[in-house]
C-alpha positions in Angstrom: 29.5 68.3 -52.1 29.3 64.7 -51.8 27.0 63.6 -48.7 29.0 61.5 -45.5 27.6 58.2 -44.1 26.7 58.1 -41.0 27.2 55.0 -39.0 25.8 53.9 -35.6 27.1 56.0 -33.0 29.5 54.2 -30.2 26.5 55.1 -27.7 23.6 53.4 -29.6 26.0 50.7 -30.3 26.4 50.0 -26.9 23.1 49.9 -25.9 22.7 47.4 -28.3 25.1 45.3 -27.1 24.0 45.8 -23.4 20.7 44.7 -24.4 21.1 41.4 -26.2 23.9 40.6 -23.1 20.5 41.2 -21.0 18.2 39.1 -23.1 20.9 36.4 -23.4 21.4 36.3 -19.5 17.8 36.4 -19.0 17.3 33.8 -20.9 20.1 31.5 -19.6 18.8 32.3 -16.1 15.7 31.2 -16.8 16.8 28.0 -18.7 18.8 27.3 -15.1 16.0 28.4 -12.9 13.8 25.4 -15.0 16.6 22.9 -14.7 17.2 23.8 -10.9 13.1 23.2 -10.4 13.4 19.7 -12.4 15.9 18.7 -10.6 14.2 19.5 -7.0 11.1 18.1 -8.2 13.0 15.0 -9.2 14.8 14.6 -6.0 11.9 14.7 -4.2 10.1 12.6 -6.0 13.0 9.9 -5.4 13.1 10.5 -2.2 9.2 10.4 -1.8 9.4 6.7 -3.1 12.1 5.6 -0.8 10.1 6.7 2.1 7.2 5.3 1.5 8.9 1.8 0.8 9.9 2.3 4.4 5.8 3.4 4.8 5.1 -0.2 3.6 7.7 -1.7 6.0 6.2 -0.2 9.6 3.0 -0.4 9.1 3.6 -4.2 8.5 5.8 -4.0 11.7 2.8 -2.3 13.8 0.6 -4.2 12.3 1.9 -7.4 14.7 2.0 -5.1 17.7 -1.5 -3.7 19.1 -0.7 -0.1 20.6 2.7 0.1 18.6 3.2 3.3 16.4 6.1 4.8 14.1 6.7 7.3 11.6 8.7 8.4 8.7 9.5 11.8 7.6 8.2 13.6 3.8 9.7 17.1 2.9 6.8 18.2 0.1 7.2 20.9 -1.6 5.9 20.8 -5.7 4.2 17.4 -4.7 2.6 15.7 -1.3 1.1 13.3 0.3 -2.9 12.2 0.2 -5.1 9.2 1.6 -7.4 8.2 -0.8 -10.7 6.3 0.7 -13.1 4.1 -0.6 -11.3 2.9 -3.5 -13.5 -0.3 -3.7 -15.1 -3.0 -1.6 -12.5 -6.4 -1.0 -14.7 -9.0 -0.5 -13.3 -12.5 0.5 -14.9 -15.8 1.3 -14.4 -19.9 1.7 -17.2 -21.7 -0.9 -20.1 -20.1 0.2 -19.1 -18.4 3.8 -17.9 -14.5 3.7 -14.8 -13.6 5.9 -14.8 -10.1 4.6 -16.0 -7.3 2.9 -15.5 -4.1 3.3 -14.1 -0.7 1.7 -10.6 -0.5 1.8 -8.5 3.1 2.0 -5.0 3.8 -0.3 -2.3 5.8 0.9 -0.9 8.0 -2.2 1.9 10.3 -3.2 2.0 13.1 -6.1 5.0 14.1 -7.2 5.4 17.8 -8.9 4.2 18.8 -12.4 7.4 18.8 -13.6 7.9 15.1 -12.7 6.8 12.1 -15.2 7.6 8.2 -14.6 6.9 5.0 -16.5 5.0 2.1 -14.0 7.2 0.6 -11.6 6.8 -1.7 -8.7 9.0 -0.8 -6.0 7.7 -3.4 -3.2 5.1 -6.7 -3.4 3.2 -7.1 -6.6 -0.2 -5.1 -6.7 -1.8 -7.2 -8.9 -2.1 -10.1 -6.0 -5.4 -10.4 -4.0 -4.1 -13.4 -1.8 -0.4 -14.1 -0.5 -0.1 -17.6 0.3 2.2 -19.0 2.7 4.0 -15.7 3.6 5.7 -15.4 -0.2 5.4 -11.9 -0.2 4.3 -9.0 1.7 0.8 -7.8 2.2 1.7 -4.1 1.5 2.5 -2.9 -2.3 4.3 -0.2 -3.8 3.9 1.1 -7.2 4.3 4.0 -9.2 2.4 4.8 -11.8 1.9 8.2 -14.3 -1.8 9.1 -13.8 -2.4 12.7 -13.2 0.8 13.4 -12.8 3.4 11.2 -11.4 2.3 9.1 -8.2 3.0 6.8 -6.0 0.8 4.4 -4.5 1.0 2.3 -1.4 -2.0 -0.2 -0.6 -3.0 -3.2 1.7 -5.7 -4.7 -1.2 -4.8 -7.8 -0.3 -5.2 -10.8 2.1 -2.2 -13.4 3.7 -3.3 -17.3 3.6 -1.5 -19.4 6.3 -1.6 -22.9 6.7 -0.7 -23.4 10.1 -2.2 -27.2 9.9 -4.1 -29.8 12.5 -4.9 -28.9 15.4 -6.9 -30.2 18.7 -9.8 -27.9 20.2 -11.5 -28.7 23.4 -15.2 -29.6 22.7 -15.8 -29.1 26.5 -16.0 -31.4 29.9 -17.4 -35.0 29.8 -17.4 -35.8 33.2 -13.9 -34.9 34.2 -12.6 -35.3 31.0 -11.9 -33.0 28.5 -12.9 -34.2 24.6 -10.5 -32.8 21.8 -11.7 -32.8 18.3 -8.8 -32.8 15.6 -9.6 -30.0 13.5 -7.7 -28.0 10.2 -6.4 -24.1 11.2 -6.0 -22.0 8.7 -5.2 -18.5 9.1 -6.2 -15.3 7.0 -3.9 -11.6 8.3 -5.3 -8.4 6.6 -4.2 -4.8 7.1 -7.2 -2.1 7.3 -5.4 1.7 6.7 -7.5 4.7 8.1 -6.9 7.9 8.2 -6.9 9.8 11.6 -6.6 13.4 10.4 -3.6 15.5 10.7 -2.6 19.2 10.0 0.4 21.8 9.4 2.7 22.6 6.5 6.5 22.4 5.9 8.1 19.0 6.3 5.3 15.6 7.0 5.9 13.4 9.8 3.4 10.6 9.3 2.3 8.6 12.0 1.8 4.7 11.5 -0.8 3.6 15.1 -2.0 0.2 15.6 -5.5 0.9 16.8 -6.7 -2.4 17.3 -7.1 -5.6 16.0 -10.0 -7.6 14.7 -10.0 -11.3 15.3 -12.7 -13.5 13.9 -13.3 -17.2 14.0 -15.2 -19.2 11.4 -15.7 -23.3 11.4 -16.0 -24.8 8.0 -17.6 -27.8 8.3 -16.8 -31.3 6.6 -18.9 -32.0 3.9 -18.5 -35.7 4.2 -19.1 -36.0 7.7 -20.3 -39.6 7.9 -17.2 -41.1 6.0 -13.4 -40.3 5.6 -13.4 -38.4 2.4 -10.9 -35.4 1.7 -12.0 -32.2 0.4 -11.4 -29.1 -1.3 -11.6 -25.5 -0.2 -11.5 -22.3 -2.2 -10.6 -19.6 -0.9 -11.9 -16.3 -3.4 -11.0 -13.0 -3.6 -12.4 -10.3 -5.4 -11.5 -6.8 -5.6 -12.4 -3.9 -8.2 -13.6 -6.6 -11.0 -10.8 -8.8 -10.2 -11.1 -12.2 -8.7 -8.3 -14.7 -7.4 -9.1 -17.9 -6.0 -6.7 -20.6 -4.2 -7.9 -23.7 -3.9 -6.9 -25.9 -0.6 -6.8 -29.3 -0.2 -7.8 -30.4 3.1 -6.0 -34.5 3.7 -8.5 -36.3 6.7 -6.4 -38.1 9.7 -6.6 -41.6 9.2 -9.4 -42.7 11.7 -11.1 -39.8 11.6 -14.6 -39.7 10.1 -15.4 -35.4 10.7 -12.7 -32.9 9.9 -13.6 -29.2 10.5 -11.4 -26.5 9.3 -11.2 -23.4 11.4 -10.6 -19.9 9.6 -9.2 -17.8 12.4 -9.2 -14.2 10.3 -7.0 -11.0 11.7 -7.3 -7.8 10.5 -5.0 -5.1 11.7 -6.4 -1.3 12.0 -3.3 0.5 11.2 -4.8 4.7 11.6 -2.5 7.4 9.8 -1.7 10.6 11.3 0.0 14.1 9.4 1.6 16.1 11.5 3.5 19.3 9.9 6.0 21.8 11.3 9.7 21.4 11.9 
């Protein structure tokens, strides 16, 4: 008798079919899952950047106002913020005289794994040591792709102002007081510190003014016996780099000794996390 086929029963069919539906699904869920956590990581990565533009724009803005303080808001979840300290000494000085020198501290944001950039400058230019003549501001932002995507906001950097001649009392001769024309020149830089903080969830961080550093230095004439004018350059160096702006001091006619006075601010601007709702 000739032998029947047997085919795939209807049950083991089905099975079958359920099965590579599941695999299928499985798959496509996890293909959506992945998107959904690029995307999130993306947005709040974007977001991450805009905030800490507006990072850059109060603590300029306390930075004026001993005792101020103000805050923006971070929601981290695959990244998060950091302060980074130490990150190199800025020293800065007129010909031979130092103004400063000192560490300096960056504030930093990581974005998620899932996150990769190209460089971009979002605010200021990072590769500047001196701003002259208020051109730009002293905070930059920057993101850059090193260990993962981050964003960096730092103060490396000093502002020049020329606010020009000036008379300073030299004291009482008799009951007179004698004024001595002399050059003012002003030199603003912002000092970030980090004050601690705690918690998890959303990031408030605080921007504080905690004080500010004024120092005065006189720069003498090196042709005092004559009316000569004279060059000064201003030098910064930072991390290898070096920048130098030269300024040209013009004497008063009639005067024979023209001092330049270097009044130099620098703004201690503390940082604060606090997490929770």
């Amino acid at each position: 008798m000739p032998t029947k086929k047997r085919g795939i029963s209807p049950v083991i069919s089905t099975v079958i079919l359920f099965s590579t539906i599941m695999v299928i699904m499985v798959g496509v869920l996890g293909y959506a899952s992945s998107i959904f956590q690029i995307q999130s990581e993306w947005a709040e990565f974007s977001n991450a950047k805009d905030t800490t533009y507006n990072l850059a724009e109060i603590i300029e803005d306390v930075s004026l106002k001993p005792g101020a303080q103000s805050y923006v808001r971070y929601n981290p979840r695959s990244g998060g913020p950091n302060f980074v300290e130490n990150v190199g000494a800025f020293d800065l000085r007129v010909n031979t005289t130092v103004l400063i020198n000192g560490a300096v501290n960056v504030f930093s944001y990581r974005g998620g794994d899932l996150v990769g950039t190209s460089d971009e400058v979002l605010r200021g230019n990072p590769e500047n040591l001196i701003i002259y003549g208020n051109v730009a501001p002293l905070g930059a932002v920057n993101v850059t792709q090193r260990d993962g995507a981050t964003i960096f906001l730092d103060f490396n950097r000093v502002g020049v102002i020329r606010i020009g001649m000036s008379n300073f009392s030299r004291g009482m001769i008799g009951s007179s007081i004698l004024w001595e024309p002399v050059e003012i020149i002003q030199v603003n830089m912002i000092n970030l510190t980090f004050g601690g903080g705690g918690g998890s969830g959303p990031v408030s961080l605080i921007a504080s003014n905690s004080k500010v550093i004024q120092n005065v230095y006189r720069i003498s004439d090196p042709y005092p016996s004559i009316r000569r004018n004279y060059t000064l350059y201003v030098q910064a160096t930072f991390q290898g780099r070096t920048e130098q702006l030269p300024i040209r001091i013009i004497e008063p006619v009639g005067i024979t000794k023209y001092d330049t006075i270097f009044i130099v601010c620098i703004s201690n601007v503390r940082l604060n996390f606090l997490g929770g709702e």
